[in-house]
C-alpha positions as CSV (number, residue, x, y, z in Angstrom):
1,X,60.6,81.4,157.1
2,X,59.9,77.9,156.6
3,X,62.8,75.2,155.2
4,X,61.0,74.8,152.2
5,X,60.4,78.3,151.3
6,X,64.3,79.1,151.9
7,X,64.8,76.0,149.6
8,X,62.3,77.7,146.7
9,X,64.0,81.3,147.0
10,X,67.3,79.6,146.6
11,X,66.2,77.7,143.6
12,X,64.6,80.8,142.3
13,X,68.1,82.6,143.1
14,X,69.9,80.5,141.5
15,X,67.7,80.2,138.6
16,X,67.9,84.3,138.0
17,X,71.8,83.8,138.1
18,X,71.7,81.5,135.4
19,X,68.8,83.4,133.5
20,X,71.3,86.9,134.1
21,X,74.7,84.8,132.8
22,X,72.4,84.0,130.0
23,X,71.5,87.2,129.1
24,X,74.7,88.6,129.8
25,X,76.5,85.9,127.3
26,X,73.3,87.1,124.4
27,X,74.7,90.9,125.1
28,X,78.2,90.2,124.7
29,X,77.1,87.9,121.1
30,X,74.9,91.1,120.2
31,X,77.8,93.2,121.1
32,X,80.4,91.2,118.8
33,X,78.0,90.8,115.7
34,X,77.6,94.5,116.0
35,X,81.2,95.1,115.9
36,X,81.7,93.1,112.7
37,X,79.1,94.5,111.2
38,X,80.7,98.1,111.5
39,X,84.1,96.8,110.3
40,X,82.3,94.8,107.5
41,X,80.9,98.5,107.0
42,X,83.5,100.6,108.0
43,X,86.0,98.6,105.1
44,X,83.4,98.7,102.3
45,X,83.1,102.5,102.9
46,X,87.2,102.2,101.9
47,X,86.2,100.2,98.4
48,X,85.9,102.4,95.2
49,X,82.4,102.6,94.4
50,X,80.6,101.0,91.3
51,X,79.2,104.0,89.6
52,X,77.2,103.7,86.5
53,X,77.6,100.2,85.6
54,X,81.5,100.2,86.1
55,X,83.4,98.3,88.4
56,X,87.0,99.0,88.7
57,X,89.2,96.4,87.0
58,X,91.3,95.7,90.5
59,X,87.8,94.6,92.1
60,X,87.0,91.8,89.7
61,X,90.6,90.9,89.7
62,X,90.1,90.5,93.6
63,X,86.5,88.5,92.7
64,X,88.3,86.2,90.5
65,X,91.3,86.4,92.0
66,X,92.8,86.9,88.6
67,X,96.6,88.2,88.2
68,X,97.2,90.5,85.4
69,X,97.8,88.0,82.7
70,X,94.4,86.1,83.4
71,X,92.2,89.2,83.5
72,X,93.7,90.9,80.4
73,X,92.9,87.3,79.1
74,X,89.5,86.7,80.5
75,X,88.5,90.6,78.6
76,X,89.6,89.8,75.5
77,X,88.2,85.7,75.4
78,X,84.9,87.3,76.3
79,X,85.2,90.7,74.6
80,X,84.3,92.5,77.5
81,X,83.9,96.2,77.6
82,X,86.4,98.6,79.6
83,X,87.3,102.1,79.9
84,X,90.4,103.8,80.9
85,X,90.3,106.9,82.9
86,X,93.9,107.8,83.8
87,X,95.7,104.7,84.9
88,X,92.6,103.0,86.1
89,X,90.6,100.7,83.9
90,X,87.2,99.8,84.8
91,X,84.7,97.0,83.6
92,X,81.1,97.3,82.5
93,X,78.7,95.4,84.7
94,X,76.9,94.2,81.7
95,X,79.5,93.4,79.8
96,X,81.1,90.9,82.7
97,X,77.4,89.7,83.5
98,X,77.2,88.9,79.5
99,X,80.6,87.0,80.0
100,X,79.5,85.1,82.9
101,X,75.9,84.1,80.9
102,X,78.1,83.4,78.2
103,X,80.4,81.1,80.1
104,X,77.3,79.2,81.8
105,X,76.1,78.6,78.4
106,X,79.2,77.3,77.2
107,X,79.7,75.0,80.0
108,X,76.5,72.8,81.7
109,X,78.2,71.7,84.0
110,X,78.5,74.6,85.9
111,X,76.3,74.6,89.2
112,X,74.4,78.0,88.0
């Protein structure tokens, strides 16, 4: 072989090494996104649903990160609608959606 082809198959070496760390590194990304997306999945699976309309009361408080006091509040400013089924009380969608159009309308200055 001839200098200048061992020069070109080295450069072309080299080149695949790069091109394989490359693709190795694009794996490894893959790899990570796909392994937050399954704990992003795995830990919704955990949430209590929203069935019907209703969205348990400890979901919104999480939302609005409302304590006890400012939740009971925020339902009875905006006369929202709940339900209590044992010791859990849950919130109808449309009621809190009402709220929230309510609030906007109240309030221009809002970004929404």
């Amino acid at each position: 072989m001839k200098e200048n082809e061992i020069t070109e198959l080295q450069r072309l070496v080299h080149e695949l090494k790069q091109m394989l760390i490359l693709f190795g590194e694009s794996i490894q990304t893959l790899l990570t996104e796909v392994r937050e997306l399954n704990r992003k999945f795995v830990s919704s699976k955990e949430l209590p649903e929203v069935v019907k309309g209703w969205i348990p009361r400890s979901i919104v408080m999480k939302y609005l990160n409302y304590g006890n006091t400012q939740i009971s509040d925020f339902i009875k400013k905006y006369e929202i609608v709940t339900i209590k089924m044992g010791k859990r009380i849950f919130i109808s969608q449309k009621s809190l959606s009402d709220a929230f159009e309510k609030m906007h309308h109240g309030n221009k200055d809002l970004p929404f």
